[in-house]
KEMAR-924251 format. One record per residue: residue number from 0; residue in one letter; y, z, x of N, C-alpha, C, O, CB in turn. Coordinates in Angstrom, 2 decimals, padded with zeros to 5 digits. Glycine has a CB too. Example, Ala and Ser with C-alpha at 12.3 -4.5 7.8 and 13.67 -1.06 7.14 Angstrom:
% KEMAR-924251
<pos=0&code=A&nc2=-005.69&nc3=007.80&nc1=013.19&cac2=-004.50&cac3=007.80&cac1=012.30&cc2=-003.30&cc3=007.80&cc1=013.20&oc2=-003.32&oc3=008.46&oc1=014.24&cbc2=-004.47&cbc3=009.05&cbc1=011.31>;
<pos=1&code=S&nc2=-002.25&nc3=007.08&nc1=012.85&cac2=-001.06&cac3=007.14&cac1=013.67&cc2=000.03&cc3=007.87&cc1=012.90&oc2=001.14&oc3=008.04&oc1=013.41&cbc2=-000.60&cbc3=005.72&cbc1=014.08>;
% end
This chain:
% KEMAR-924251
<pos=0&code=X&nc2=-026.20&nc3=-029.00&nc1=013.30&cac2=-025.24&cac3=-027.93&cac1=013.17&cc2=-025.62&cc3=-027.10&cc1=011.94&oc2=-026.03&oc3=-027.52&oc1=010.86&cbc2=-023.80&cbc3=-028.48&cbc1=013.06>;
<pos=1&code=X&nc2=-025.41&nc3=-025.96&nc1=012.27&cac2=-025.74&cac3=-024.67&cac1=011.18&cc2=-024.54&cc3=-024.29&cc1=010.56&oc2=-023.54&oc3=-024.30&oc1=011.27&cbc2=-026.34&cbc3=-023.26&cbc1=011.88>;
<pos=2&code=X&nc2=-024.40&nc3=-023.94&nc1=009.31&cac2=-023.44&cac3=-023.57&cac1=008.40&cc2=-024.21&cc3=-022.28&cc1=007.83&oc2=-025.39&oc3=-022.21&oc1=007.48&cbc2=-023.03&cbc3=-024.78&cbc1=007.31>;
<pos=3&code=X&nc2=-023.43&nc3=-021.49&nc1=007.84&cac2=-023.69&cac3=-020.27&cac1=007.15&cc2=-023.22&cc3=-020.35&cc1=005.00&oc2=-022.13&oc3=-020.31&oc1=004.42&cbc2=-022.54&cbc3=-019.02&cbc1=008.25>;
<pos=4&code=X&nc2=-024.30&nc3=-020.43&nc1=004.60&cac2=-023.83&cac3=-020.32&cac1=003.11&cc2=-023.99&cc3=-019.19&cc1=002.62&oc2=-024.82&oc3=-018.30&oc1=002.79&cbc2=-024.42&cbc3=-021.15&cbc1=002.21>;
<pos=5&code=X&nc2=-022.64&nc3=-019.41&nc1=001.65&cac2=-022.15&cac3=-018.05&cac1=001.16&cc2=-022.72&cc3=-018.35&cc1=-000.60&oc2=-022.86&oc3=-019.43&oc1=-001.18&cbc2=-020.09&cbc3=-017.78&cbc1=001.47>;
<pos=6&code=X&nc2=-022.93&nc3=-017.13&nc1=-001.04&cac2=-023.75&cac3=-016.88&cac1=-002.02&cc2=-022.32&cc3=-017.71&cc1=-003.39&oc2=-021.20&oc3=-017.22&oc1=-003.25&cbc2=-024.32&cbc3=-014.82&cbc1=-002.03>;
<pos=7&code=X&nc2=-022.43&nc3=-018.51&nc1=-004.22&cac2=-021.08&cac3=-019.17&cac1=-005.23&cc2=-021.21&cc3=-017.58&cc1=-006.05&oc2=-022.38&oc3=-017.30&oc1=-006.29&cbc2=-021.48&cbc3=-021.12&cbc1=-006.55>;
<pos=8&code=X&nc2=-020.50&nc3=-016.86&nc1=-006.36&cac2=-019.58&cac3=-016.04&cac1=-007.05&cc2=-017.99&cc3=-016.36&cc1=-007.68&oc2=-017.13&oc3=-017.11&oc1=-007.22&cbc2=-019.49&cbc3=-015.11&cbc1=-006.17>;
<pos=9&code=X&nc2=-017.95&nc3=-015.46&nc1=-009.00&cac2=-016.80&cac3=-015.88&cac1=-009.63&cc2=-015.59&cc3=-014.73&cc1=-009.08&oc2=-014.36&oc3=-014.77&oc1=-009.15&cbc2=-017.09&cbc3=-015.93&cbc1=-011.36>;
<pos=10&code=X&nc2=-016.64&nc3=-013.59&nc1=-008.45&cac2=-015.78&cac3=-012.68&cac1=-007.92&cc2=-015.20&cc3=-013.00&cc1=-006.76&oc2=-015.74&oc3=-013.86&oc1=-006.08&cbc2=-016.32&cbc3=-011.59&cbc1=-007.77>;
<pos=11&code=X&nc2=-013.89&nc3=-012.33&nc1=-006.26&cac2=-013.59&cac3=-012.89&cac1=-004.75&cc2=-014.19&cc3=-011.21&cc1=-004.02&oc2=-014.03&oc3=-010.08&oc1=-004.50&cbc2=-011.38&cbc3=-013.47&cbc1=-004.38>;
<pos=12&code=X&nc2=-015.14&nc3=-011.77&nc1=-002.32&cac2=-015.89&cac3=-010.64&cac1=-002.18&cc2=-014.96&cc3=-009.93&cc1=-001.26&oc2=-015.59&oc3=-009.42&oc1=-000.34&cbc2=-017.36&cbc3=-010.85&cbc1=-001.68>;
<pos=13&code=X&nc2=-013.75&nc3=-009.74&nc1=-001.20&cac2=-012.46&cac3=-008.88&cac1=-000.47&cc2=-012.02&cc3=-007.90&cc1=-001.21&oc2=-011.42&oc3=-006.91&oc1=-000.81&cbc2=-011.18&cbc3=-009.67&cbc1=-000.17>;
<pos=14&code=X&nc2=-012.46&nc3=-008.30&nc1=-002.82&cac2=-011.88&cac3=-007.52&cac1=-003.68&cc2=-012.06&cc3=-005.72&cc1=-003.69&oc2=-011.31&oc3=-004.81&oc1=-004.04&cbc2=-012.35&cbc3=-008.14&cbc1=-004.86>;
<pos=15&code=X&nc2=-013.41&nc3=-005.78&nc1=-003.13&cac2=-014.09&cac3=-004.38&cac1=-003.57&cc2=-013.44&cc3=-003.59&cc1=-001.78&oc2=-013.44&oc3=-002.36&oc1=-001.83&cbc2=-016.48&cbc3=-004.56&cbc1=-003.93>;
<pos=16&code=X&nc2=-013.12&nc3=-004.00&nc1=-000.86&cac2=-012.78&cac3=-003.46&cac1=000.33&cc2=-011.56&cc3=-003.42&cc1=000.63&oc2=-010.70&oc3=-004.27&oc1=000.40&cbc2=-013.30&cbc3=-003.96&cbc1=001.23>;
<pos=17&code=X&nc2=-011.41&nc3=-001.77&nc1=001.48&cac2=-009.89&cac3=-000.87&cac1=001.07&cc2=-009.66&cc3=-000.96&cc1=002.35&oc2=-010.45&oc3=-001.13&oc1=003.28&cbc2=-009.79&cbc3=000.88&cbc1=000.34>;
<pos=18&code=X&nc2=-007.94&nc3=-000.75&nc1=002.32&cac2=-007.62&cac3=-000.52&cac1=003.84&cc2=-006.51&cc3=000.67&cc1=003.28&oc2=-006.40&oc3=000.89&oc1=002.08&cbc2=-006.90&cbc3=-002.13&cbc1=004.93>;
<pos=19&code=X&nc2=-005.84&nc3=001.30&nc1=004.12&cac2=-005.01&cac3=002.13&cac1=004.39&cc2=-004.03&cc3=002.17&cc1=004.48&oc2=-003.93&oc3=002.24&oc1=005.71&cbc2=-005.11&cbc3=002.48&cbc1=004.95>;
<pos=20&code=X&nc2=-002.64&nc3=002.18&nc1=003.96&cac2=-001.29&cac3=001.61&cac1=004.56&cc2=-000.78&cc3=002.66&cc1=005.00&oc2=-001.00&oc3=003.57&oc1=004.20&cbc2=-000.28&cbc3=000.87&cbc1=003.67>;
<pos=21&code=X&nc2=000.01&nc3=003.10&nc1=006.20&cac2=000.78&cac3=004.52&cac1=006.75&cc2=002.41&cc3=004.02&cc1=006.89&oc2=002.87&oc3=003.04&oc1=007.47&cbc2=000.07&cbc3=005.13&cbc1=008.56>;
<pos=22&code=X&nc2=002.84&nc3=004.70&nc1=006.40&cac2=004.49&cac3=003.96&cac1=006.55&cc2=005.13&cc3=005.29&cc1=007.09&oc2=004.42&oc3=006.27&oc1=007.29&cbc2=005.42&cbc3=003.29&cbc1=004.79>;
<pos=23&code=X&nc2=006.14&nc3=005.31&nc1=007.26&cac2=007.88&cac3=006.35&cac1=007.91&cc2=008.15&cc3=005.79&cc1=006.49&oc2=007.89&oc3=004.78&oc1=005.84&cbc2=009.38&cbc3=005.69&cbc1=009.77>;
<pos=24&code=X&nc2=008.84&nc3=007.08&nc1=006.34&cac2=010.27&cac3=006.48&cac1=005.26&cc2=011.24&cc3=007.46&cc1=004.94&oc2=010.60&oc3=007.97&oc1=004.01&cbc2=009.84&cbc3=005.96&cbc1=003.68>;
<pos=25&code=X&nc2=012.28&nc3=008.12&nc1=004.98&cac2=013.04&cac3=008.56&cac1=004.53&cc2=013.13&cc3=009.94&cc1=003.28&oc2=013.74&oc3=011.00&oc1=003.17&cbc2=013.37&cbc3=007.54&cbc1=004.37>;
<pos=26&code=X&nc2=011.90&nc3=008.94&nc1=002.29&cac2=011.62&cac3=010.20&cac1=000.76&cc2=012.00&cc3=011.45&cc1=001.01&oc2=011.94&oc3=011.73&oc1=002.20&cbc2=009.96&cbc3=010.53&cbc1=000.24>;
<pos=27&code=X&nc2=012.29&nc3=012.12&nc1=000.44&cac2=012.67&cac3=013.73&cac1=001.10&cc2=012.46&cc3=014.73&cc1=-000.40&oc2=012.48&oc3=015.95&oc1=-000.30&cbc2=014.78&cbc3=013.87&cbc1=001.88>;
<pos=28&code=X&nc2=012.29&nc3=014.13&nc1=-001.56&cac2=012.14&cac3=015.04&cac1=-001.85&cc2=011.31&cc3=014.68&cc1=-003.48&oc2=011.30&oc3=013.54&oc1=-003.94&cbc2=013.44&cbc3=015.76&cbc1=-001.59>;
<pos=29&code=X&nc2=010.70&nc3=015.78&nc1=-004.15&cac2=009.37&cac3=015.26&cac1=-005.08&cc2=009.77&cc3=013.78&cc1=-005.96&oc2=009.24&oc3=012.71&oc1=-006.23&cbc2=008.93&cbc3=016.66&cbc1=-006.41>;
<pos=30&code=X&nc2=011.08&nc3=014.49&nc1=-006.18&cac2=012.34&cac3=013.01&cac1=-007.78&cc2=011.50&cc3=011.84&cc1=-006.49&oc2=010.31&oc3=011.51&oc1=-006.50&cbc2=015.70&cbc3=012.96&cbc1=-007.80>;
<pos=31&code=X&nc2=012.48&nc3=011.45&nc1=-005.57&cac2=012.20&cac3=010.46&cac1=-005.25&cc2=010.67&cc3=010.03&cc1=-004.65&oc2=010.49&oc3=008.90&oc1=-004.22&cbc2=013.12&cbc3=010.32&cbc1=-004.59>;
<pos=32&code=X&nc2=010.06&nc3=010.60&nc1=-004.66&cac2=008.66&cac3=010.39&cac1=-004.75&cc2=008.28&cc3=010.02&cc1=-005.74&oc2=008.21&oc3=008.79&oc1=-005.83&cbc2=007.96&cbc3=011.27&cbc1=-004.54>;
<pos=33&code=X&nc2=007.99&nc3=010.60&nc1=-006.61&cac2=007.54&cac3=010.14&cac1=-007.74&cc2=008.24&cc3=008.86&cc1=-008.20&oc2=007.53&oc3=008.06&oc1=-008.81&cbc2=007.62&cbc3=011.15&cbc1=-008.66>;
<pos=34&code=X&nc2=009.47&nc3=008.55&nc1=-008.01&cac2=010.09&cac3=007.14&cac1=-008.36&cc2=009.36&cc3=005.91&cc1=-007.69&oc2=009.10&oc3=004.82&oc1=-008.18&cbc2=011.64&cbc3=007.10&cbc1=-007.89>;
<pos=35&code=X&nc2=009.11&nc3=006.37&nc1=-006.49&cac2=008.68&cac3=005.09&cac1=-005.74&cc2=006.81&cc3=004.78&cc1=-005.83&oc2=006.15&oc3=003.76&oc1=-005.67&cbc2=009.25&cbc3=005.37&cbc1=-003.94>;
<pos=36&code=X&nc2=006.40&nc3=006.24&nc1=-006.17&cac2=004.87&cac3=005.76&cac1=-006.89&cc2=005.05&cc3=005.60&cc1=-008.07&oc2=003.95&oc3=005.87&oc1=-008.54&cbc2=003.64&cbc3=006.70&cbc1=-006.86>;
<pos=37&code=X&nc2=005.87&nc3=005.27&nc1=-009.11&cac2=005.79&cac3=004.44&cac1=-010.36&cc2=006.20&cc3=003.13&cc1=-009.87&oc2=005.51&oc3=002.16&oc1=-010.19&cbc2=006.72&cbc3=004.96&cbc1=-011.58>;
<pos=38&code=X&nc2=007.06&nc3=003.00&nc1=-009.26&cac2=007.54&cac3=001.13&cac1=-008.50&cc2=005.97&cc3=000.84&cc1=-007.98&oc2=005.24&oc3=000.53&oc1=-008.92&cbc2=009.10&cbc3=001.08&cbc1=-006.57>;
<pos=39&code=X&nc2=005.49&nc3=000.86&nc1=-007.01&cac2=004.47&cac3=000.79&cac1=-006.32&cc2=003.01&cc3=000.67&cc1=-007.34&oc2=002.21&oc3=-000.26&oc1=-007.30&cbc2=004.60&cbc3=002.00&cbc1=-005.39>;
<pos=40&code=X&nc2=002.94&nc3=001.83&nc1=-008.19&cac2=001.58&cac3=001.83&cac1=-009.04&cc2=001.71&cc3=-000.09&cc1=-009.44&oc2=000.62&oc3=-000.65&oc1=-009.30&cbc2=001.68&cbc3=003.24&cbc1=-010.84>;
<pos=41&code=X&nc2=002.65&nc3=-000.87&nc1=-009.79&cac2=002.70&cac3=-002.15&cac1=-010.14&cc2=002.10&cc3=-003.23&cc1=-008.86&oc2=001.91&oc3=-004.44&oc1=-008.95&cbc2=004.23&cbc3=-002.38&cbc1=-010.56>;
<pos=42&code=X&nc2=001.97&nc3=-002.64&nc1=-008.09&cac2=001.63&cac3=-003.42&cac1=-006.70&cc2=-000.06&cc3=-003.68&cc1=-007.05&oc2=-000.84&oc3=-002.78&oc1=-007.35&cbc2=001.98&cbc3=-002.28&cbc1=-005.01>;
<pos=43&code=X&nc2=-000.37&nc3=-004.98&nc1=-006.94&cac2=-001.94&cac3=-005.44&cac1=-007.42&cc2=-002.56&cc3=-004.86&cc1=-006.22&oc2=-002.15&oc3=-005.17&oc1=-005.10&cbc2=-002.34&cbc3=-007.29&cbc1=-007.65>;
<pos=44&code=X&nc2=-003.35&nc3=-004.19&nc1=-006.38&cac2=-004.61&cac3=-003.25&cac1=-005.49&cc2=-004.19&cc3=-002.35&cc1=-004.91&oc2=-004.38&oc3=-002.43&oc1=-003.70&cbc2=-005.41&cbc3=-003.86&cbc1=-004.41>;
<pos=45&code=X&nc2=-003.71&nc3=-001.53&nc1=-005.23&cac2=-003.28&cac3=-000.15&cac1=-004.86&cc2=-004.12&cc3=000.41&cc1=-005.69&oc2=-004.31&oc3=-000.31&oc1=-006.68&cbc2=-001.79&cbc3=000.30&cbc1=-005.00>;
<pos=46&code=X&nc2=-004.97&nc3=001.83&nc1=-005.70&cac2=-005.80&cac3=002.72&cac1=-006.50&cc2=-005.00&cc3=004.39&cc1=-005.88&oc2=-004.96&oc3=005.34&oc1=-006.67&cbc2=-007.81&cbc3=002.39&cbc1=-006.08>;
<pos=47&code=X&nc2=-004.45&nc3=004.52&nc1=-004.47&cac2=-004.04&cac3=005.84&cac1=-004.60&cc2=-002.40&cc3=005.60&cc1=-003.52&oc2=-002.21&oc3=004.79&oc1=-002.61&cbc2=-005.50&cbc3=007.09&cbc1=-003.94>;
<pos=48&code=X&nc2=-001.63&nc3=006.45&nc1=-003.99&cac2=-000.64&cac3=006.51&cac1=-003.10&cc2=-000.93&cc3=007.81&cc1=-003.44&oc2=-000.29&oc3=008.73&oc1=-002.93&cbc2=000.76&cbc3=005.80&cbc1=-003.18>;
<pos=49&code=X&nc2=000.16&nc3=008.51&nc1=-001.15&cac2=000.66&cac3=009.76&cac1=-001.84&cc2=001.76&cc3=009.86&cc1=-000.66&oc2=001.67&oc3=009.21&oc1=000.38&cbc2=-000.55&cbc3=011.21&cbc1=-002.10>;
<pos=50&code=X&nc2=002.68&nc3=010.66&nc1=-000.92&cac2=004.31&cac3=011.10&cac1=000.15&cc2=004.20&cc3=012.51&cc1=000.50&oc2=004.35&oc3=013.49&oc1=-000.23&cbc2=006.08&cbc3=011.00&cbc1=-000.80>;
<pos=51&code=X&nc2=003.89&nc3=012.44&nc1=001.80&cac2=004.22&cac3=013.76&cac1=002.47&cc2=005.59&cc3=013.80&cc1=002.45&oc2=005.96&oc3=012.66&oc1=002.73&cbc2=003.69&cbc3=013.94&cbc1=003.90>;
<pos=52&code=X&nc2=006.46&nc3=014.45&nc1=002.28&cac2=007.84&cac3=014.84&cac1=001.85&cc2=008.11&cc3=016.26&cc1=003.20&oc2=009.12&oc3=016.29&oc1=003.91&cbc2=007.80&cbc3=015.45&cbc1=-000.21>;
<pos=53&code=X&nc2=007.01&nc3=017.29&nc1=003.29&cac2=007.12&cac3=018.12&cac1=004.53&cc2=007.06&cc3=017.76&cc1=006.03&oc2=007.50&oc3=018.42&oc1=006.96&cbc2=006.22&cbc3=018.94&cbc1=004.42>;
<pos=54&code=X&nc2=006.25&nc3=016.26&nc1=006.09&cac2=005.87&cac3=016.12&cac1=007.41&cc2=007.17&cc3=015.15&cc1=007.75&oc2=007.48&oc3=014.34&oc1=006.88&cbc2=004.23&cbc3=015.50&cbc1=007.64>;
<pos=55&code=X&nc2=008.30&nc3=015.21&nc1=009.56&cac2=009.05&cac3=014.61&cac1=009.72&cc2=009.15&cc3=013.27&cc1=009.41&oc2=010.23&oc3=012.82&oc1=009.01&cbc2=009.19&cbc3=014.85&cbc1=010.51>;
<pos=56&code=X&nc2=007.80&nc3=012.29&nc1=009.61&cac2=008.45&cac3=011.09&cac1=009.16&cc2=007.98&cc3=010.93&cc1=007.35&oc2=007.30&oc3=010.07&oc1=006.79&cbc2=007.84&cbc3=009.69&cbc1=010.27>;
<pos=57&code=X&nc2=008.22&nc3=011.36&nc1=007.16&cac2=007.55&cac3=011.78&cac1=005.20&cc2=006.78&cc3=010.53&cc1=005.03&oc2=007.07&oc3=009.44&oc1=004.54&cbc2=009.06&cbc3=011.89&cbc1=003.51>;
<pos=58&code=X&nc2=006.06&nc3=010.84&nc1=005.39&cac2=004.48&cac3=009.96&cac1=005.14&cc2=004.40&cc3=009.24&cc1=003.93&oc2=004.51&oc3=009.86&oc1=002.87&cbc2=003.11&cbc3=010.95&cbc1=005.02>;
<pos=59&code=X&nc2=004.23&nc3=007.93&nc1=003.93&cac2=003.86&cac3=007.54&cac1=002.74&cc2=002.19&cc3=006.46&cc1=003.02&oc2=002.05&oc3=005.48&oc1=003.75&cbc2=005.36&cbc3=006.69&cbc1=002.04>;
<pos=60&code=X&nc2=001.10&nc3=007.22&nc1=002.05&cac2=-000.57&cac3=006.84&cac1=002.49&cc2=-000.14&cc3=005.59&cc1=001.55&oc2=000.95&oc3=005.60&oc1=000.97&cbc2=-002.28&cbc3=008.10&cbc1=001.95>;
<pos=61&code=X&nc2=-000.84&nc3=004.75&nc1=001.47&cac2=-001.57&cac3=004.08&cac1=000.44&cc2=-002.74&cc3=003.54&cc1=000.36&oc2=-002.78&oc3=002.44&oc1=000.91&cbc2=-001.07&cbc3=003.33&cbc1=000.11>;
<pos=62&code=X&nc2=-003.89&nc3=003.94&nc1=-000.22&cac2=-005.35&cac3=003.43&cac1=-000.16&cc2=-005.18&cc3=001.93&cc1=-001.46&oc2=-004.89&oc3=001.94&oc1=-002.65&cbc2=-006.71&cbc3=005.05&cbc1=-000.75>;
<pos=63&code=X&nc2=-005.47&nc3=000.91&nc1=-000.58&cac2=-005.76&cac3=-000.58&cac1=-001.49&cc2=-006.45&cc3=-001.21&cc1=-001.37&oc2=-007.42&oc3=-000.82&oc1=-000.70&cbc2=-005.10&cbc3=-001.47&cbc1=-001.57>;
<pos=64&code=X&nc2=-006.46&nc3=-002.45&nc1=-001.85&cac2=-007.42&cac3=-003.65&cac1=-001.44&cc2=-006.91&cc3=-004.34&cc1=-000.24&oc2=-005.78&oc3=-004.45&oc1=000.22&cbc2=-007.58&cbc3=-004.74&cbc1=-002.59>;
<pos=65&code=X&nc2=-007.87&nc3=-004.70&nc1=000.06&cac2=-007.13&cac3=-005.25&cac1=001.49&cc2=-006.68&cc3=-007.12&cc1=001.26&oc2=-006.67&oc3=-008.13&oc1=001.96&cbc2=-008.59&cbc3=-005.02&cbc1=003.09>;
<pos=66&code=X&nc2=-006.39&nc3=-006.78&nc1=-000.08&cac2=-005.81&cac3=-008.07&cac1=-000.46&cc2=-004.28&cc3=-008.46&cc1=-001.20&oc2=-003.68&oc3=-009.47&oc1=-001.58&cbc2=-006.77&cbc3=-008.51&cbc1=-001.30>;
<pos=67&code=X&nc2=-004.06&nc3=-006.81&nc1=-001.12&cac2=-002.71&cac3=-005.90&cac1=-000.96&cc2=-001.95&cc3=-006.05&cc1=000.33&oc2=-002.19&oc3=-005.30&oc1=001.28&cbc2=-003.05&cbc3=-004.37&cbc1=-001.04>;
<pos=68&code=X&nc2=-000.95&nc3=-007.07&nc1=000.41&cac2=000.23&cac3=-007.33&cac1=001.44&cc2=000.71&cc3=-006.42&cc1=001.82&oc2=001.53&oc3=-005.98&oc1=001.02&cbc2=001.25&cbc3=-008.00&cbc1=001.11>;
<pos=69&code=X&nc2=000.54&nc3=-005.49&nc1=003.28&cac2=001.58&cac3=-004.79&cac1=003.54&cc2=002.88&cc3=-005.06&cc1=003.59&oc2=003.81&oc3=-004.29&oc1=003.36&cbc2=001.39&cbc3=-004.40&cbc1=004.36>;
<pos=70&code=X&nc2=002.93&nc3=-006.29&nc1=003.94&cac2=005.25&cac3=-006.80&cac1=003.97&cc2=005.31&cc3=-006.29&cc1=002.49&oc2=006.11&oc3=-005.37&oc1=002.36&cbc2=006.10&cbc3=-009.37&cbc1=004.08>;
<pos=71&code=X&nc2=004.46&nc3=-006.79&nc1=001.02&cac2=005.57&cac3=-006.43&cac1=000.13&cc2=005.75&cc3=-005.08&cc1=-000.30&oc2=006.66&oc3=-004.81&oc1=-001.09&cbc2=005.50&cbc3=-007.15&cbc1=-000.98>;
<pos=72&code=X&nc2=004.79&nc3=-004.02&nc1=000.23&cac2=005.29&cac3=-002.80&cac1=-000.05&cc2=006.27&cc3=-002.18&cc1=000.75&oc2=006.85&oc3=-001.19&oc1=000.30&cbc2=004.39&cbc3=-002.04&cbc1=-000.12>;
<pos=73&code=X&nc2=006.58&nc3=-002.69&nc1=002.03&cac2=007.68&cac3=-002.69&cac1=003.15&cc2=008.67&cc3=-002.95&cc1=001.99&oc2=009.27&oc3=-002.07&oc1=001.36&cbc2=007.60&cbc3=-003.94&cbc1=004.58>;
<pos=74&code=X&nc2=008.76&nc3=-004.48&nc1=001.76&cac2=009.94&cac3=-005.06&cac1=000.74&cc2=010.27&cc3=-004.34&cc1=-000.43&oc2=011.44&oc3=-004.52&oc1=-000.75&cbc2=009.60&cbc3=-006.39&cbc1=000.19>;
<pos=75&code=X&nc2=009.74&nc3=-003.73&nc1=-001.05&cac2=009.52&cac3=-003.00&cac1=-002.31&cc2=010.32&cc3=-001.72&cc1=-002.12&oc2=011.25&oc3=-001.44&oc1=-002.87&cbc2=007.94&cbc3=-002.72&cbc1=-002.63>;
<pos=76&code=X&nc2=009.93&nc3=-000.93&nc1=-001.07&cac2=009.82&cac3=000.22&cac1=-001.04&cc2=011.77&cc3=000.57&cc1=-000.39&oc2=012.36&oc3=001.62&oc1=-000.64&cbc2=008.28&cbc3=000.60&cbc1=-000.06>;
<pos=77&code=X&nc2=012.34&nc3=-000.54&nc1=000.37&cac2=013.30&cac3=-000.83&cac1=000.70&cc2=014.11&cc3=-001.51&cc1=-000.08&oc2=015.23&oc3=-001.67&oc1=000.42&cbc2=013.13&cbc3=-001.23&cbc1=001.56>;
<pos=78&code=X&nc2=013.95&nc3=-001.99&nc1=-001.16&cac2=014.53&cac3=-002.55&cac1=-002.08&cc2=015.01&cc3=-001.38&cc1=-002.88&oc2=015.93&oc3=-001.54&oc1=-003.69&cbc2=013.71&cbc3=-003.51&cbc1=-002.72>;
<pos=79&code=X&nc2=014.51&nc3=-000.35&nc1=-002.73&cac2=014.64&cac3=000.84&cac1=-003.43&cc2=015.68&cc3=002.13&cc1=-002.77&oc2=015.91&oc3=003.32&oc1=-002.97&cbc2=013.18&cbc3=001.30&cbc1=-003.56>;
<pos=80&code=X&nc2=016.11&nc3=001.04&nc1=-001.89&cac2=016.62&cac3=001.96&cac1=-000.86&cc2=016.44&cc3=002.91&cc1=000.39&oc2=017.12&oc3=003.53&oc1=001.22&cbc2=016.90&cbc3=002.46&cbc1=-001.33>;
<pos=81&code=X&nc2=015.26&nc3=002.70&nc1=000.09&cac2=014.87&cac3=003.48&cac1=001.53&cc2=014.16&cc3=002.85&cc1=002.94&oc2=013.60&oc3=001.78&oc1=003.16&cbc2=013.86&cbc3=004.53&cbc1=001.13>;
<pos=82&code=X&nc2=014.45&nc3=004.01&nc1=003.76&cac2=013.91&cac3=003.45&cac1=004.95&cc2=012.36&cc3=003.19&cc1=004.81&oc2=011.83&oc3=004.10&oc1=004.18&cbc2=014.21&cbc3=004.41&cbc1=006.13>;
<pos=83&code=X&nc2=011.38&nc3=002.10&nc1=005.24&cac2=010.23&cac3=002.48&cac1=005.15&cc2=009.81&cc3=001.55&cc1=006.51&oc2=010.40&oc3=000.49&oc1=006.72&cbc2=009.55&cbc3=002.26&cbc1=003.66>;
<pos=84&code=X&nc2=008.77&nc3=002.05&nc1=007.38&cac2=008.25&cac3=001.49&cac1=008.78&cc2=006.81&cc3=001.53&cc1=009.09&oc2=006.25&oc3=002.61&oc1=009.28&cbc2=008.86&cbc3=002.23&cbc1=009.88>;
<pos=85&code=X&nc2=006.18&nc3=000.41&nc1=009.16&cac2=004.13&cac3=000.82&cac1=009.23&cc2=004.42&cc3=001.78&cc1=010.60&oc2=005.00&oc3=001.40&oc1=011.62&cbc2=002.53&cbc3=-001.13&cbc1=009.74>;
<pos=86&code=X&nc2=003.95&nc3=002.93&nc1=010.40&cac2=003.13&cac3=003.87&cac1=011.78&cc2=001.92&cc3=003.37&cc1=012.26&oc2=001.33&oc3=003.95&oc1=013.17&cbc2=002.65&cbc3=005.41&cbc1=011.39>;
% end
């Protein structure tokens, strides 16, 4: 039987690869935007959020690590009061 070996690193190799998060949410307007990307900037591997506020379901992007939980920015982002839903 063959085993594939992986190179021993101190880094974990998930770290450097991004995924995308698309949510619905409610935000409607810049105040509360900006509130919920200062909550969020605390979220470990996030590098960009941004809130469409014009488009109907007010978009919220987030570019992260893909070692970044989507449930807790669901949890987070609703803890805050608002609606938020992965598209």
């Amino acid at each position: 039987m063959h085993e594939l070996a992986l190179p021993k690193t101190d880094k974990n190799p998930f770290l450097n690869q991004t995924q995308v998060l698309v949510y619905g949410t409610n935000i409607d307007t810049e105040l509360k935007a900006q509130i919920v990307k200062n909550q969020l900037k605390q979220v470990v591997g996030i590098t960009h959020l941004s809130v469409d506020i014009e488009n109907w379901e007010r978009v919220l992007r987030i570019e992260c690590s893909i070692v970044t939980d989507p449930e807790m920015v669901l949890i987070k982002v609703k803890s805050m009061g608002f609606r938020c839903y992965e598209l």
